[in-house]
Backbone as JSON, one array per atom type, in Angstrom:
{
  "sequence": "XXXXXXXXXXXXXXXXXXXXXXXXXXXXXXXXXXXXXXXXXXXXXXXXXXXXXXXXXXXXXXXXXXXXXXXXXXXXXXXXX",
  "N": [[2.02, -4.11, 37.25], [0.33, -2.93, 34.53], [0.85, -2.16, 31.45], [-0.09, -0.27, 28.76], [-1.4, 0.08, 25.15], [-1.72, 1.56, 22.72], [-3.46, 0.92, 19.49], [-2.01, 1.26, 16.19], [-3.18, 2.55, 13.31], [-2.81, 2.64, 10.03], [-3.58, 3.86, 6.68], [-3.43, 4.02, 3.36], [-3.91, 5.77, 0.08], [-2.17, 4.08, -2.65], [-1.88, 4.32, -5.64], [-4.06, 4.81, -8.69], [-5.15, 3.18, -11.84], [-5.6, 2.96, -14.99], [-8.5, 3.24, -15.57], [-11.44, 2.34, -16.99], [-15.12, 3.08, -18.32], [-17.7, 2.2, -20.46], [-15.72, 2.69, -22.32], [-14.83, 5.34, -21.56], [-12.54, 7.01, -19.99], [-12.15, 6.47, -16.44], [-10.31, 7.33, -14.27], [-7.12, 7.72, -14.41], [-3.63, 6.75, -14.35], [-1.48, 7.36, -12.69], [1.34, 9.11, -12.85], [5.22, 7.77, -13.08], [4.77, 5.03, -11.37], [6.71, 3.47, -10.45], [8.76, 4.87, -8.84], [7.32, 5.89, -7.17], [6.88, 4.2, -5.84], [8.99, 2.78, -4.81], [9.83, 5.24, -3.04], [7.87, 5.15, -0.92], [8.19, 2.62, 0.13], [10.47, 3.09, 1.6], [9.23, 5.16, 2.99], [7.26, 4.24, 4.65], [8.98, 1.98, 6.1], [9.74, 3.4, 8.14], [7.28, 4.19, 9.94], [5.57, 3.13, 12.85], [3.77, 1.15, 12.75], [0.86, -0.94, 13.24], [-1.22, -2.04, 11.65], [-1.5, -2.14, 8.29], [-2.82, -0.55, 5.84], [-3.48, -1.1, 2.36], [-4.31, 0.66, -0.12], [-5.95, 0.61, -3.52], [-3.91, -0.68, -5.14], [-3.13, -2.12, -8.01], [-1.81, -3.62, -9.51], [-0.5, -7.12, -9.41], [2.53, -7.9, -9.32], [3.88, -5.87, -8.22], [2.26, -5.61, -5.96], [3.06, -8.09, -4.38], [6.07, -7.07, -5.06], [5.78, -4.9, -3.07], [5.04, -5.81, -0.79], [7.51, -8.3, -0.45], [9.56, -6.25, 0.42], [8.44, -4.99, 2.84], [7.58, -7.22, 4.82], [9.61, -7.5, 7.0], [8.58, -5.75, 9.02], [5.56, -5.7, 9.01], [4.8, -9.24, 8.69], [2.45, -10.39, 7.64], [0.26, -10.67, 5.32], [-2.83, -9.18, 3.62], [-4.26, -9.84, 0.31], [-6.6, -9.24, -1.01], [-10.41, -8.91, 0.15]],
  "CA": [[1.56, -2.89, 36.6], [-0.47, -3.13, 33.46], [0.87, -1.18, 30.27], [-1.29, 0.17, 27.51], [-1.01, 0.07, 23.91], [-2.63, 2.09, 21.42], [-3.61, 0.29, 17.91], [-2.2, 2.57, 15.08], [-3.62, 2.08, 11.88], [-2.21, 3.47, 8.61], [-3.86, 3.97, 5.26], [-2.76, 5.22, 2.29], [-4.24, 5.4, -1.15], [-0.69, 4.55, -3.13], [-2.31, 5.01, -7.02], [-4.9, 4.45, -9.46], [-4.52, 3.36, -12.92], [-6.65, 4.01, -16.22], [-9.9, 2.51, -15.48], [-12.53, 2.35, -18.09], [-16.55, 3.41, -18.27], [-18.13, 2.05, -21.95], [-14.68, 2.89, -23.17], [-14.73, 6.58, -20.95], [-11.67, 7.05, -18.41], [-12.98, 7.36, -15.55], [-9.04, 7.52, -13.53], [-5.95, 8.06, -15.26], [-2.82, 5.99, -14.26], [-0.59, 8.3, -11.9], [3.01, 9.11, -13.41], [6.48, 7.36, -12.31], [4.85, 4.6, -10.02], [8.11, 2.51, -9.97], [9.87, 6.08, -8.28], [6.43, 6.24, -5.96], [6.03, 2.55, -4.93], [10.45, 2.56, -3.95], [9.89, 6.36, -1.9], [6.42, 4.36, -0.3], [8.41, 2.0, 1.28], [11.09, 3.83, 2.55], [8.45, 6.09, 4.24], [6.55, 2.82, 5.15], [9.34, 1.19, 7.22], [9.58, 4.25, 9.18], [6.48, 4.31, 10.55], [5.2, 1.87, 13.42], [2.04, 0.72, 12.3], [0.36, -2.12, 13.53], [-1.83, -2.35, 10.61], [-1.13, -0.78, 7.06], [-3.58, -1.17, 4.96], [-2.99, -0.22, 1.38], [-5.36, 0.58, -1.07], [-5.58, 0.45, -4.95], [-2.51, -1.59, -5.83], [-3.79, -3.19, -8.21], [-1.08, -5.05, -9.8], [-0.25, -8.21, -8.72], [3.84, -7.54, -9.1], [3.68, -4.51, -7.1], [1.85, -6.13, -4.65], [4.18, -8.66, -3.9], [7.22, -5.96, -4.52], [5.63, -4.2, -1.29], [5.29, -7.39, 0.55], [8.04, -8.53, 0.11], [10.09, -5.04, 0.85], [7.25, -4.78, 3.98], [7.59, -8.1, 5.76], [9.7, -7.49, 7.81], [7.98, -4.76, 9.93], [4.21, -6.27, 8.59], [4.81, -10.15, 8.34], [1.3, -11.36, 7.44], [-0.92, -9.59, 4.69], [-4.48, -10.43, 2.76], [-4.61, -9.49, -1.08], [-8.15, -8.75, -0.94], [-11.33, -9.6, 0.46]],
  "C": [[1.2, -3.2, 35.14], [-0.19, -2.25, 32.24], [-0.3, -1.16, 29.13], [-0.83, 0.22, 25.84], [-1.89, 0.65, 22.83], [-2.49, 1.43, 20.04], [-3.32, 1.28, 17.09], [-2.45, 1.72, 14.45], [-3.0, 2.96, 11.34], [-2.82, 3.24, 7.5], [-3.76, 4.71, 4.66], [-3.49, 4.18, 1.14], [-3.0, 5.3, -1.99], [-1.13, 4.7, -4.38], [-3.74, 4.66, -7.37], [-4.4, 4.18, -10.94], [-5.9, 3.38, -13.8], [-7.64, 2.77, -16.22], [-11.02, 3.01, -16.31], [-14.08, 2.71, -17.81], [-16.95, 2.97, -19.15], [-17.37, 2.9, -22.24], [-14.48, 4.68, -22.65], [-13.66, 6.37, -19.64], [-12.02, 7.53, -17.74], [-11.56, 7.6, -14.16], [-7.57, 7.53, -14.28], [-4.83, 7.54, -14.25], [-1.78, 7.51, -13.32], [0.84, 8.09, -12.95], [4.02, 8.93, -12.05], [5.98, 6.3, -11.01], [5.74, 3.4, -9.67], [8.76, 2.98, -8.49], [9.07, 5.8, -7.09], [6.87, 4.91, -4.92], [7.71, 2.73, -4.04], [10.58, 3.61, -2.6], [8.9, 5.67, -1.17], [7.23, 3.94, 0.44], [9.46, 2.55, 2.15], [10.21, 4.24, 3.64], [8.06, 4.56, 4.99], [7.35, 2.11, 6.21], [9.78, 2.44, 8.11], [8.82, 4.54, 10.02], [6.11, 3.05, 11.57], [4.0, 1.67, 14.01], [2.0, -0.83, 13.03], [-0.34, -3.21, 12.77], [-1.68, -1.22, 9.66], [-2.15, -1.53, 5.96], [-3.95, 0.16, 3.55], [-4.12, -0.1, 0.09], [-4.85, 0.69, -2.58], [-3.62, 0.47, -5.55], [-2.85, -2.43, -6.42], [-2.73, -4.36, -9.03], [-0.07, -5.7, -9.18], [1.5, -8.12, -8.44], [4.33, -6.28, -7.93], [3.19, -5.05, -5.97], [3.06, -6.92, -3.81], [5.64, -8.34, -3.73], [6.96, -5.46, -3.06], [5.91, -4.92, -0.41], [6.5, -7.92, 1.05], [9.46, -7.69, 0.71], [9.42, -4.97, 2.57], [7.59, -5.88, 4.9], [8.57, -7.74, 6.91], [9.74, -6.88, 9.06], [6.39, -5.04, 9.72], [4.89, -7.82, 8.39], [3.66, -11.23, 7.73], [0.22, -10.07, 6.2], [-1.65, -10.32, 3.65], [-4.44, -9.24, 1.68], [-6.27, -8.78, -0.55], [-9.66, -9.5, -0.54], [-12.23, -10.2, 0.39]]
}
C-alpha cells in the first residue's frame, strides 16, 4: 500500500531593518527583534514544515542564531541565492 505525503511549505517575513533611498528610509527597523527572533523559534519548532523559508534576516548573527536553534527539525539551510 502506497502512502502519500503532502509538501508543507512555510514562509514568514521575520523583520526589516532601516534601509536607505539617497539617504530617505524607505523601512524602518521593527522594535525588540531579540524578544521576536526567541518567540519565532519557539513557534517554529512547533510546526512540521518540510521547508521554512525565511525571509529578510538580514543579519548574519541572527541567521546563524536561527540555524542553529532550527537544526534540529530543518538540518540543511542556504543563506541566499
Amino acid at each position: 500500500m502506497q502512502t502519500h505525503h503532502m509538501l508543507a511549505i512555510l514562509t514568514f517575513n521575520v523583520a526589516v531593518r532601516n534601509i536607505r533611498f539617497f539617504n530617505q528610509p524607505a523601512y524602518w527597523p521593527v522594535k525588540y527583534v531579540k524578544e521576536r527572533h526567541a518567540a519565532l523559534v519557539s513557534e517554529l519548532l512547533q510546526i512540521d514544515a518540510d521547508i521554512m523559508l525565511l525571509q529578510e534576516v538580514f543579519h548574519r548573527d541572527i541567521q546563524d542564531g536561527l540555524y542553529d536553534r532550527l537544526k534540529t527539525i530543518i538540518p540543511q539551510y542556504l543563506r541566499k541565492l
